[in-house]
Steps between C-alpha positions, in 0.01 A plus 500: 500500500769775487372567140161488547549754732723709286252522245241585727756796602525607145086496435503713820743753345338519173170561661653793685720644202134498275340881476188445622178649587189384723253373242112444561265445223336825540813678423502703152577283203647543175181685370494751745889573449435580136195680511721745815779528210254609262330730700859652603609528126200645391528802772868573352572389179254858359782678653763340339555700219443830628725788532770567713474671828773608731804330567413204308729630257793450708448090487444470132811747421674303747422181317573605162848655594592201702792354320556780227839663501321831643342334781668660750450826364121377489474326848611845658127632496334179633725483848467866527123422522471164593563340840474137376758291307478399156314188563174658350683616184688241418170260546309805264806429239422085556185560398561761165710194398316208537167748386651745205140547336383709807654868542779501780220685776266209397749249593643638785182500665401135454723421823233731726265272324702150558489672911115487453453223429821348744275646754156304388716143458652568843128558638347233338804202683448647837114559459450113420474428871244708605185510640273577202798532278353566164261748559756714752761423290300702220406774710879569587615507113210762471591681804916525419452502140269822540665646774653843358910451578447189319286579181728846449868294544363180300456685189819722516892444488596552842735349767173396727256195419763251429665491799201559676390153363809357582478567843158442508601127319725467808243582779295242376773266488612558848144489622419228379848311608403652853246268497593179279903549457688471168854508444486651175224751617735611801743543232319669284389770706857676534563450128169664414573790715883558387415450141221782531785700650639496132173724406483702837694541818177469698462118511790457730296693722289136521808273571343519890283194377817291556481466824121348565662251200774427758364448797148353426390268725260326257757397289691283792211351588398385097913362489715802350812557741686750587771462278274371175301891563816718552670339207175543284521878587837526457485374130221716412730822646762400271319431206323810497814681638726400186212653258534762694847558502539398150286831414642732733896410401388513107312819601801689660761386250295626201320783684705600796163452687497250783164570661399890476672781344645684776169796467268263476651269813449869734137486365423174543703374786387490870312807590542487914308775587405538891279230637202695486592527118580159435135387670308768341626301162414153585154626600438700217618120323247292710212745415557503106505104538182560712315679242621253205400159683127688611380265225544197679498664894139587461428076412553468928389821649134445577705199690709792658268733560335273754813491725580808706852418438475668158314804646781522790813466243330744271453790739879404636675498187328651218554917628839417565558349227337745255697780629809309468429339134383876369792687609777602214787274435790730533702213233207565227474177321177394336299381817213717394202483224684723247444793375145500391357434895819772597339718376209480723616417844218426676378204280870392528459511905107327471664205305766457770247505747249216350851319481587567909140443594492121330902450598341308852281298251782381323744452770210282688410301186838356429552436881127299490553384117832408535620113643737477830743323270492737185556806735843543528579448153221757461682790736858394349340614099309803669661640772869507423484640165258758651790601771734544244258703256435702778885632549524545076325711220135438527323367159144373491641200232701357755153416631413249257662177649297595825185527321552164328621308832195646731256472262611129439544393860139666612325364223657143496301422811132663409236301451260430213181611659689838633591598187184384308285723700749814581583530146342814340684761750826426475485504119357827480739662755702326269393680193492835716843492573604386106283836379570765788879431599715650282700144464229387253471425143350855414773706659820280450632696235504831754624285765790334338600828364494692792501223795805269395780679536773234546602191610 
């Protein structure tokens, strides 16, 4: 009897240590994963080859100069410049030597590519449990894929998509262990975000997520204790932790660079400005993420419109709001749509309004779209990192995580017939904003050259 019931006790376990995800028969099969990869890799893969633009320089010097004798001399130039660690580089030199019949800028770009499609994978596991899966599921890879942080990063060496994607790999992990708990998915979420500290500082910013993960009631009540979900969370922190260290202690003793050079760490540490200054950024934030998820808002706001509680928050928040997100950032940063829209103010100042008018939108369609149980891992990927962007240098790429996690946890909940029949004006707005912002495919060789800066 005792070992019947010991091997029940194991089944139980392995059940529970298993990364899963809800699965219905609707959800998007192998097919439709392919087909999203394809369409992803034929967006970027014409860029591939083409020339070098702004700092991408620094990554593929970086790489080449890695382990020479004068790669210290060499190095000097990329921390001056670059507020990341060498994780990008030394992934760019990976891929020069496993790939020597593609130029070194070729190469080093095929990891913004391997974030790409990291991104569409990641999609495709968490969409497979949702309503009208396939079809939504579709509409998302079209929506991110498109979206113009994503399609200018993608297709460039840059310290961005990659860990994006590996945040975004670890939202859907933790969202989906919110709701059916893993052991190896709880521990996967820290290592995911630690790891994609090797490429950029900003993905500790997401380490909040730990503590849904910790104190989830849903994962008592499916048979994970206490002790079995702290020690899951614990190993991930160390694992990740000791890549980490391992590249920061190999980084000082052959660099003499621990995080930032000391010119760069003024620049790029905490800005605390007053409070005024300090809100007036994370506004400015929330209406740039306005304007970039319009795409998918404007699926729910005939919905919206209908309630006056739209109408209300709108005439609340949105002059506030606006006068707030278009005042100057004393810090400077890269909060702004470069130097093509500088140059004429006011359409700078009408795109920040379209993005403060459909903020309400958005903040009421994740509180409607969103499930009681998925919320709080929700705010703990959204809000914290915002809080802490708000009190550093500004930088529309550190957007991109957000765009990937809202988009994902609105659209993981719409239904087939809402999107069958709302289709056609979110896709063009979609198309407007590709063409007329000045992140898109026609005008990324001005922005890059003039808009990136550092970091």
């Amino acid at each position: 009897m005792m070992m019947a019931e010991r091997w029940s006790e194991i089944g139980d376990l392995v059940n529970i240590l298993k990364l899963k995800s809800d699965f219905t028969p609707s959800g998007p099969g192998g097919l439709s994963l392919v087909s999203s990869i394809g369409f992803s890799l034929f967006l970027v893969l014409p860029w591939i080859n083409s020339p070098g633009l702004n700092l991408e320089f620094l990554f593929v010097d970086a790489a080449n100069h890695l382990f020479s004798q004068e790669s210290h001399h060499k190095l000097d130039n990329y921390f001056f410049n670059q507020a990341n660690p060498l994780g990008t580089a030394f992934l760019a030199r990976l891929s020069q030597e496993l790939l020597p019949f593609l130029s070194s800028l070729t190469a080093a770009r095929l990891q913004s590519v391997l974030g790409l499609l990291l991104v569409v994978v990641s999609g495709w596991w968490g969409f497979r449990g949702s309503r009208g899966s396939n079809r939504v599921f579709s509409f998302w890879v079209g929506v991110v894929t498109l979206n113009p942080l994503v399609i200018v990063t993608s297709t460039r060496v840059s310290a961005d998509l990659l860990p994006s994607a590996l945040v975004f790999a670890a939202f859907v992990i933790a969202d989906n262990a919110c709701r059916k708990p893993s052991l190896i998915g709880m521990a996967a979420v820290p290592s995911l975000l630690i790891v994609g500290a090797t490429l950029k500082y900003n993905a500790i910013y997401f380490l909040g997520s730990l503590v849904p993960l910790s104190i989830s009631k849903r994962q008592s009540q499916c048979g994970v204790t206490s002790r079995q979900r702290l020690t899951s969370l614990a190993s991930g922190v160390f694992l990740g932790s000791a890549i980490l260290t391992i590249l920061l202690v190999w980084q000082a003793l052959a660099y003499g660079v621990v995080f930032l050079d000391s010119d760069l760490r003024m620049r790029h540490g905490l800005q605390l400005g007053t409070p005024v200054e300090n809100i007036a950024r994370a506004t400015k934030y929330i209406a740039y993420l306005s304007l970039l998820l319009i795409p998918i808002t404007v699926l729910y706001l005939p919905d919206l419109l209908k309630k006056r509680t739209l109408l209300y928050l709108t005439a609340l928040v949105v002059p506030p709001l606006f006068l707030l997100a278009n005042s100057k950032d004393p810090t400077g940063g890269e909060l702004d749509f470069g130097a093509f829209i500088g140059r004429v103010p006011l359409v700078g100042s009408a795109l920040l309004l379209v993005g403060c008018l459909f903020a309400p939108s958005m903040l009421l369609t994740l509180r409607y779209q969103t499930a009681h149980g998925r919320k709080l891992n929700l705010i703990a990927f959204t809000a914290f990192p915002l809080l802490v962007m708000a009190v550093a240098r500004p930088a529309q790429r550190y957007l991109i995580p957000l765009v990937l996690i809202l988009s994902y946890s609105i659209l993981s909940t719409t239904s087939v017939t809402r999107l069958k029949y709302r289709l056609t004006v979110p896709l063009l707005l979609l198309l407007f904003l590709v063409h007329k912002h000045c992140w898109g495919i026609k005008m990324q060789r001005h922005w890059l050259q003039i808009g990136w800066r550092s970091g």
